[in-house]
C-alpha positions as a Markdown table, in Angstrom:
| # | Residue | x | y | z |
|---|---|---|---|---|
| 1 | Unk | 8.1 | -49.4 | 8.2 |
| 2 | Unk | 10.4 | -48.3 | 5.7 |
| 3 | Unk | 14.2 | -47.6 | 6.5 |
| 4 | Unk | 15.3 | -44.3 | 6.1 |
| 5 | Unk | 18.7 | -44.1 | 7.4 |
| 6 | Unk | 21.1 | -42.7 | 4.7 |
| 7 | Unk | 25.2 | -43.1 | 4.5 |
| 8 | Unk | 27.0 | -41.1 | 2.0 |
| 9 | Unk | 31.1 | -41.8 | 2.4 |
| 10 | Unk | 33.7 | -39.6 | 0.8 |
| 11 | Unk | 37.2 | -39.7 | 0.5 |
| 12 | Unk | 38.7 | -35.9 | 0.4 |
| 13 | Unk | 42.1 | -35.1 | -1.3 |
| 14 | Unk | 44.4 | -32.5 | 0.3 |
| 15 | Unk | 43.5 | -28.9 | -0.4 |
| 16 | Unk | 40.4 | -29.7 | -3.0 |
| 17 | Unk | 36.8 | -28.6 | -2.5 |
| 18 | Unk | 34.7 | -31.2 | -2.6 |
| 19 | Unk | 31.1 | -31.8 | -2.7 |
| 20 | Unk | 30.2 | -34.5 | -0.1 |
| 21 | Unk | 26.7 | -35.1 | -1.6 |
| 22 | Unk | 28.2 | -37.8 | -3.9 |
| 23 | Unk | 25.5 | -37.2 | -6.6 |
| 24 | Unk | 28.2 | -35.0 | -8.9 |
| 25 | Unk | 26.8 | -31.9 | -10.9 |
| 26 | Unk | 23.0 | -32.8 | -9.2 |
| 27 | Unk | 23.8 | -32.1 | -5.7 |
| 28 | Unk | 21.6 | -34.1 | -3.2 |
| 29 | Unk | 19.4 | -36.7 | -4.9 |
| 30 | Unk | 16.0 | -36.0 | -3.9 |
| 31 | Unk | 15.0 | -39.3 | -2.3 |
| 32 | Unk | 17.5 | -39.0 | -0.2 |
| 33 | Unk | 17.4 | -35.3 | 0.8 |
| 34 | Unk | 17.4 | -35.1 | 5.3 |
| 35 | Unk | 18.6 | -34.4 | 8.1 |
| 36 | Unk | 22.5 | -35.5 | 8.5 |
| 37 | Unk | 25.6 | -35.4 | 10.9 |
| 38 | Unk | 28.8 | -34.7 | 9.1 |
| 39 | Unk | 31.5 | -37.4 | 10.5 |
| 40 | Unk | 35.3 | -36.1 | 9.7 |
| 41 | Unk | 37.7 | -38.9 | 10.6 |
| 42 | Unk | 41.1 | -38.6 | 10.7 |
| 43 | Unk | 43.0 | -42.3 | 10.1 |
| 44 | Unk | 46.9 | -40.2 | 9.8 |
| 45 | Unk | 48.9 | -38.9 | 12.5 |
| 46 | Unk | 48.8 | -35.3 | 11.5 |
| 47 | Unk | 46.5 | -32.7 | 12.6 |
| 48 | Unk | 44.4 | -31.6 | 9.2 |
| 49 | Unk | 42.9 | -28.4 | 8.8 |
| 50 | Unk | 39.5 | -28.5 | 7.9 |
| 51 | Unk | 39.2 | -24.7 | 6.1 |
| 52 | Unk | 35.9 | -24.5 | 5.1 |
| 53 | Unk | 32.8 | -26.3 | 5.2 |
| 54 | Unk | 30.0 | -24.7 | 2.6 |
| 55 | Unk | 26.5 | -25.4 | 1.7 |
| 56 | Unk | 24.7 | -24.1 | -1.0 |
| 57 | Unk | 21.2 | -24.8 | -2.6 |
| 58 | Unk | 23.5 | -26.4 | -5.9 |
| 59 | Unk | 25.0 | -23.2 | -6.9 |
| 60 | Unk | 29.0 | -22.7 | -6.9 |
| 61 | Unk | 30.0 | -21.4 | -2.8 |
| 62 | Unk | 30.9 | -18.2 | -1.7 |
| 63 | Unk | 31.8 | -16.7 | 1.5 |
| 64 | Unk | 28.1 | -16.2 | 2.4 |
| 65 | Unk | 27.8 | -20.5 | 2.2 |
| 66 | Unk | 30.0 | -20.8 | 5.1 |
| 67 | Unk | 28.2 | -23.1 | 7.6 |
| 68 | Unk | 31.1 | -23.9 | 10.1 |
| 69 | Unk | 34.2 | -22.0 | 11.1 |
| 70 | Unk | 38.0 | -23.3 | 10.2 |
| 71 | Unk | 39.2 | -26.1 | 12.4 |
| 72 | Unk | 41.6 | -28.8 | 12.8 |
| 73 | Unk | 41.1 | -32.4 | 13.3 |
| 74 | Unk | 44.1 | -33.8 | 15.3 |
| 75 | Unk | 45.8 | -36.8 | 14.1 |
| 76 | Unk | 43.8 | -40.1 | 14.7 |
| 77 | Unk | 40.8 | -37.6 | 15.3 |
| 78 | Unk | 37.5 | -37.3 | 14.1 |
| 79 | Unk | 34.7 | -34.3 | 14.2 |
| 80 | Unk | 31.2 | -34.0 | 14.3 |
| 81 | Unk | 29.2 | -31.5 | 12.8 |
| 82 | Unk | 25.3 | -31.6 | 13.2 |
| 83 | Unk | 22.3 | -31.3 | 12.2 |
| 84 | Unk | 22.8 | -30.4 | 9.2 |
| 85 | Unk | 19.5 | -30.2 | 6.7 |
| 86 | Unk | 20.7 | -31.1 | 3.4 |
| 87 | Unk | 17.5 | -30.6 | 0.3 |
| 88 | Unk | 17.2 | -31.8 | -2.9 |
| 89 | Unk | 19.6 | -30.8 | -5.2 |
| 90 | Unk | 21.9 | -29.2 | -2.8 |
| 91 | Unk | 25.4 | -29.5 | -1.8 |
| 92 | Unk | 27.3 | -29.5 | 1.0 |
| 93 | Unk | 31.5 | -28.6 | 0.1 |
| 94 | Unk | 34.1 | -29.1 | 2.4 |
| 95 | Unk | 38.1 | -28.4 | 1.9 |
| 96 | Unk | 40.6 | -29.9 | 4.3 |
| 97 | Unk | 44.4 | -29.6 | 4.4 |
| 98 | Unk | 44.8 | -33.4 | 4.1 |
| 99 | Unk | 43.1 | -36.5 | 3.0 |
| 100 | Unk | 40.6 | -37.2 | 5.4 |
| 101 | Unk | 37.6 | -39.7 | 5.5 |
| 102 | Unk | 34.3 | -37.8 | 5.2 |
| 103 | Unk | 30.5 | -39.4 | 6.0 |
| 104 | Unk | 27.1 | -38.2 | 5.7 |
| 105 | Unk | 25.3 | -40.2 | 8.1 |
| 106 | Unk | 21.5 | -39.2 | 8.5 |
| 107 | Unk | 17.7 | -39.8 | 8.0 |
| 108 | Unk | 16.1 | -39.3 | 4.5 |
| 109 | Unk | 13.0 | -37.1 | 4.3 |
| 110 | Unk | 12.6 | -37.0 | 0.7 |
């Protein structure tokens, strides 16, 4: 049987939107397209603000895109946000206050 797990890490500057598919300009790959939890860790001692987290069929987000309300992440934290179904091509942007670790982790149904 063929493995499908997926992990997609990400490394988010402070105050940048940032698409956490980690295929660039081409969103999601397709062979990897699933069903993911969104890990947030949180490795400094200060609380970041996680302001929005978007997701969009590859188009640029808007207000409508918003997937999970504004939160913080206290210091030596970490947040879980899931299921999350992620297609080919898509892309799933996220803006934090701080750097912050960010993973994908997930099944691939593509």
């Amino acid at each position: 049987m063929a493995d499908l797990s997926e992990l997609i890490p990400t490394y988010l500057s402070a105050n940048t939107q940032t698409d956490v598919t980690g295929n660039g300009a081409n969103g999601m790959p397709a062979a990897s397209a699933g069903t993911y939890t969104l890990n947030l860790c949180n490795d400094s001692d200060a609380e970041v603000v996680i302001s929005a987290i978007y997701l969009t069929k590859g188009e640029a987000p808007t207000q409508a895109h918003k997937i999970h309300p504004s939160h913080s992440v206290e210091g030596r934290g970490y947040s879980l946000i899931q299921p999350i179904k992620i297609g080919a091509g898509w892309k799933l942007f996220v803006t934090a206050s701080g750097p912050i670790s960010a993973q994908l982790i997930g099944r691939k149904e593509g």
